[in-house]
N, C-alpha and C positions, 0 to 999 in steps of 0.2 A: 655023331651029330651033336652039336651042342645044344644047350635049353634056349628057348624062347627067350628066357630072362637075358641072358647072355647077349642073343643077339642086338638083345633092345637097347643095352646101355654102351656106351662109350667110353672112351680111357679120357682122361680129364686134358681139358684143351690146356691145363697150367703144366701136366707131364709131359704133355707131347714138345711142348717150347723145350722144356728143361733138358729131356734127352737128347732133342736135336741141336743143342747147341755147341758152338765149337770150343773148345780150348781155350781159357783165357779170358772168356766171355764175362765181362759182369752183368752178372746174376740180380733184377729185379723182379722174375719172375715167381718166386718161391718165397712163398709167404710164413719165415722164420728168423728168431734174433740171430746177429751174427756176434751172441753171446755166452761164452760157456755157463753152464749151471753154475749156481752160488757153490766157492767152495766147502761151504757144510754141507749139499746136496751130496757132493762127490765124493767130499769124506765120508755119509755114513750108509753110501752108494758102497764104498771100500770096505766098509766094515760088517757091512750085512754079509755081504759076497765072502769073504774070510774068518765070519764068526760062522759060517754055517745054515745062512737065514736061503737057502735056494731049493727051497720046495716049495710044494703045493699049501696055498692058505685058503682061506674062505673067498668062497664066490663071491660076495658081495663087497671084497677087501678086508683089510686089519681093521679089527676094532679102535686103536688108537686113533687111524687116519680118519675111518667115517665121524667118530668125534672131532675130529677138529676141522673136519668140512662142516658139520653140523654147525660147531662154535660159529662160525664164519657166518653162516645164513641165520641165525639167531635175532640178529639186528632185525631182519628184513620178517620174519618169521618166529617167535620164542618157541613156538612147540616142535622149533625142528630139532630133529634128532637121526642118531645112526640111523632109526628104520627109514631114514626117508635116505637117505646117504648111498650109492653105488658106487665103486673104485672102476673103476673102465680101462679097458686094454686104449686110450687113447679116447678123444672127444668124439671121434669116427666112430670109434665102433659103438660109444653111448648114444649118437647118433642113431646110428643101425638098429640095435637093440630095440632102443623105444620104436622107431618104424616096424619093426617084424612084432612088436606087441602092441600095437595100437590101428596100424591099418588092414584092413579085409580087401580082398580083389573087389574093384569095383569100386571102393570108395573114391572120394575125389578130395585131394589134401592141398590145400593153398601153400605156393611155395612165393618167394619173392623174385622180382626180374627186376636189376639184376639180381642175382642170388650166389652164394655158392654154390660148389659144382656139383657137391652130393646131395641136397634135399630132393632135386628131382630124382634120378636114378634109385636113389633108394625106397619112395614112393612107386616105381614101377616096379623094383625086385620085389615087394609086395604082391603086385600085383591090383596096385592103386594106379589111381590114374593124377598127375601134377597137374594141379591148377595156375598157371605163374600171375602174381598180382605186380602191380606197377608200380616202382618206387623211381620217382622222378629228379632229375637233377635240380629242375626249376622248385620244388619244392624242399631240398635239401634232404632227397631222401625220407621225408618222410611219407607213410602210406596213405594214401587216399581211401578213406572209410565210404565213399561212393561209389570208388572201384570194385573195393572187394565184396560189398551188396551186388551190386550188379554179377562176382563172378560165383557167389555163395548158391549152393543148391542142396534140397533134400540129402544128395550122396555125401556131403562136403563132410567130414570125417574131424578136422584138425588146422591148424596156420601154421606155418613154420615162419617165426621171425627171426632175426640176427642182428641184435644191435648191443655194439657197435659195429658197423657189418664189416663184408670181406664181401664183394670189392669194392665198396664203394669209400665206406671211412665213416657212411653217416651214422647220427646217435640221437635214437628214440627218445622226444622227451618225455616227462612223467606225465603229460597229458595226451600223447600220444598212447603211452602204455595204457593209460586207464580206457582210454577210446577202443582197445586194441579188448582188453579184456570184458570191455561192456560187450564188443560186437562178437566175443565167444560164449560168453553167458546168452545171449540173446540165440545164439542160432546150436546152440548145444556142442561146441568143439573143444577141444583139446589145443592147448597154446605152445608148441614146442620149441622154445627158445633157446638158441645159441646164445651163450654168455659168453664163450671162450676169450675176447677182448675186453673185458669187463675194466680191468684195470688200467687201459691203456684210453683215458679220455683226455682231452685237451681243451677242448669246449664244452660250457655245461655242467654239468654232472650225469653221472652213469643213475638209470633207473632200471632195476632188474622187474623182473615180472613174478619173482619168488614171492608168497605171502600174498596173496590175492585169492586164494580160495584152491579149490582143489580140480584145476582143471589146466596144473601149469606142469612141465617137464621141465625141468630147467638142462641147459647141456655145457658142460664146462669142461676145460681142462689145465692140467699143470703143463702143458709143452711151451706153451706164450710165455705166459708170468717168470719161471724158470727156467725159462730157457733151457727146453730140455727134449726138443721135436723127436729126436731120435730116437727117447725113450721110450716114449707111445705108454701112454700113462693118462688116465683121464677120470671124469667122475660124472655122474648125473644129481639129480635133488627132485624127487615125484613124490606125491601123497605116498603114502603108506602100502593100502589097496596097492596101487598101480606099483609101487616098487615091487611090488612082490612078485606080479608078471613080468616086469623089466626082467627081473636077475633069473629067472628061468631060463628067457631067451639069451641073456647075458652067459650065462651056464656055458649050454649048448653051444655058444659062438667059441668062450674061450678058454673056459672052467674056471678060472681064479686072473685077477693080475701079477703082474711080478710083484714077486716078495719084495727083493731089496729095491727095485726102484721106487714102492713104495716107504720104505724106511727115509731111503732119501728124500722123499717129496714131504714127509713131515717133516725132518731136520731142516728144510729147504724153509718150509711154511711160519716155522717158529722162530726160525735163528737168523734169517735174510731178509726185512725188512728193509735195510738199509742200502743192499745190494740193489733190489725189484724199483726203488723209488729213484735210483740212477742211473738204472736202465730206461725206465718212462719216461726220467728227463731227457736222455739223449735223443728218444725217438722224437720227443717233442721238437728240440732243435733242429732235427733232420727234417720233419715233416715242415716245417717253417722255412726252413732251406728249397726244401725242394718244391714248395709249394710258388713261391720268389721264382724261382729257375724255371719253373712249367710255363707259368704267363707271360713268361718272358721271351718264349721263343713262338716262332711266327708260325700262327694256325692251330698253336694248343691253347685250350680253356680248362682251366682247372677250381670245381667247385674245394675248399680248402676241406681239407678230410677233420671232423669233429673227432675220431678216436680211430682204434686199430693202429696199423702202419701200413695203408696204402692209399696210394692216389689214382686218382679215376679219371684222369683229362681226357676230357671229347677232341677231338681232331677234324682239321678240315684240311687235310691232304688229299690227292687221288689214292682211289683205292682201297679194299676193305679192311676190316681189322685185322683178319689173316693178314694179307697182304701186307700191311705197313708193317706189322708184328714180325714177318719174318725176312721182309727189308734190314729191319734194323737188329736181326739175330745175324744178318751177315756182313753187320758192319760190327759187331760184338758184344753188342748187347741184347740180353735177352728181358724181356715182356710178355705179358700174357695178352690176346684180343681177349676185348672186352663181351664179345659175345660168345663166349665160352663159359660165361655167366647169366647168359639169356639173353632172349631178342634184344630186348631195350641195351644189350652194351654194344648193340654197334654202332660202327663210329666212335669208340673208346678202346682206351689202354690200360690195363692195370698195372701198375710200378710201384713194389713194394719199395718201404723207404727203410728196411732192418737191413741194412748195410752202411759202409763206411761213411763220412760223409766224402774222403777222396773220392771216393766211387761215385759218390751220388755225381759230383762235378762232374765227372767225367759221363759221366750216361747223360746227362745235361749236355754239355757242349755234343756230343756223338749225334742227338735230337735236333740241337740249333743247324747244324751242317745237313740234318737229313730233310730239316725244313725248307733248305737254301734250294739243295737238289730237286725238292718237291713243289719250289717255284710257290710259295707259300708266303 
């Protein structure tokens, strides 16, 4: 008989599209570049793996990489350093981690709707209970500080934000953030932010929640920026204290990261500038494209995505988000519904735009013809 926990969570509505799709299918449902790593990354990927570098290192990563994550957050933060620094088997499991040292059963952790698909379930593996707050499309995604009063209680433990999110595209402004951090100083919580699209803004500027005091998690990873999903490689940024109980549970999850794919994500971080800034352009022109091509066809509305690489069009077709979502997995293209990221995404599609732009054309026209059919 399997645990409780088990029962209670679900396999992600963005796997279930992915597996069930046919042969051939273009793929907007999988939210990664359709960009190899920076060739420094691979080369000194190649070099650790044939110098000998493929054992066990420190739990909390090599010391060279936590300094040069630290460097990075410096700007935002001067006193940050390695201790505040964790290497992560991927942004997931620095996810994870923080959740299994931060929540108690019982607690109740505000998560966002939409949301990505792990901050609730990992809230329940806890043994927490998800609170989902409302991020509105009329507002641009941003949060409504009278919602989350209204959902805040005695048990309320933490916020999980995501900005630049996943699925929406929206991006926290800096007065958002400070609204966001007053209302966790005020009711005593823990701010656990997703950074992981950090670098992928198009509108605005990017405002991280790092350097606001000591009540923030930050959660990052190298699979975006470097294009490197495969590798499952990631990092966290906690006060000090709190790092310390992170990498415990960190520990126990993984014992250490991989060696050489952290030699590469340094080589990646120092030496590929120039690669990361023509990758962001591209997505930019894609998101511009596809953003053109959503409004364009009959009965989709598409708020323009401020960062990430995905678009969030609401729909006024028959039929739920399953349903159109795997209408149109069996014309060839695949989507995720949009409430498979919470109540609030239904009536929406999430379509990631890190693919060709030929593809994008083509998942476009596939859309215009399923709009025709759908008498739209």
């Amino acid at each position: 008989m399997v645990s409780q926990r088990a029962r209670e969570v679900e396999i992600s509505g963005i796997r279930k599209m992915f597996e069930a799709a046919p042969p051939g299918a273009i793929n907007l449902g999988l939210g990664e570049p359709d960009f190899d790593p920076p060739k420094e990354a691979i080369e000194a990927l190649c070099r650790a793996v044939r110098s000998g570098e493929n054992h066990y290192g420190p739990s909390a990563g090599l010391t060279q990489l936590r300094d040069a994550v630290a460097e990075r957050y410096q700007g935002r933060d001067p006193a940050t350093s390695r201790d505040n620094v964790i290497i992560t088997g991927s942004g997931s499991e620095g996810l994870m981690a923080t959740a299994l040292a931060l929540y108690d059963p019982g607690d109740e952790v505000l998560v966002p709707d939409p949301g990505f698909v792990l901050y609730g379930p990992h809230a329940k593996l806890c043994g927490a209970v998800p609170v989902p707050y409302p991020l509105d499309e009329g507002r641009r995604y941003q949060p409504d500080l009278e919602a989350l009063e209204a959902r805040v209680s005695p048990r309320t433990r933490a916020i999980v934000v995501n900005s630049p999110s996943n699925p929406t595209g929206g991006v926290f402004t800096k007065a958002t953030v400070q609204k966001l951090l007053d209302f966790a100083e005020e009711h005593d919580l823990t701010i656990v932010s997703d950074e992981v699209y950090e670098e992928m803004v198009y509108e605005g500027r990017f405002a991280s929640f790092w350097g606001h005091g000591d009540r923030v998690v930050v959660v990052n990873s190298f699979s975006k920026i470097l294009a490197m999903t495969g590798w499952r490689i990631g990092f966290l940024v906690a006060p000090r204290s709190l790092a310390v109980e992170i990498n415990k549970i960190h520990y126990h999850m993984l014992a250490c990261p991989s060696t050489p794919a952290q030699r590469a994500v340094l080589a990646g971080l120092t030496e590929s500038g120039d690669a990361i800034r023509a990758m962001v352009a591209e997505f930019r022109a894609r998101r511009d494209l596809m953003v053109r091509g959503l409004n364009d066809v009959p009965g989709l509305k598409c708020v323009p995505p401020a960062g990430a690489f995905y678009a969030f069009p609401r729909f006024r077709w028959p039929g739920s988000a399953q349903q159109v979502a795997h209408a149109l997995l069996s014309r060839g293209l695949i989507t995720t519904p949009g409430d498979a990221f919470g109540a609030l995404g239904a009536g929406h599609l999430r379509l990631s735009f890190a693919n060709s732009r030929e593809n994008l054309r083509r998942a476009l026209a596939i859309l215009r013809a399923y709009a025709v059919e759908a008498g739209a």
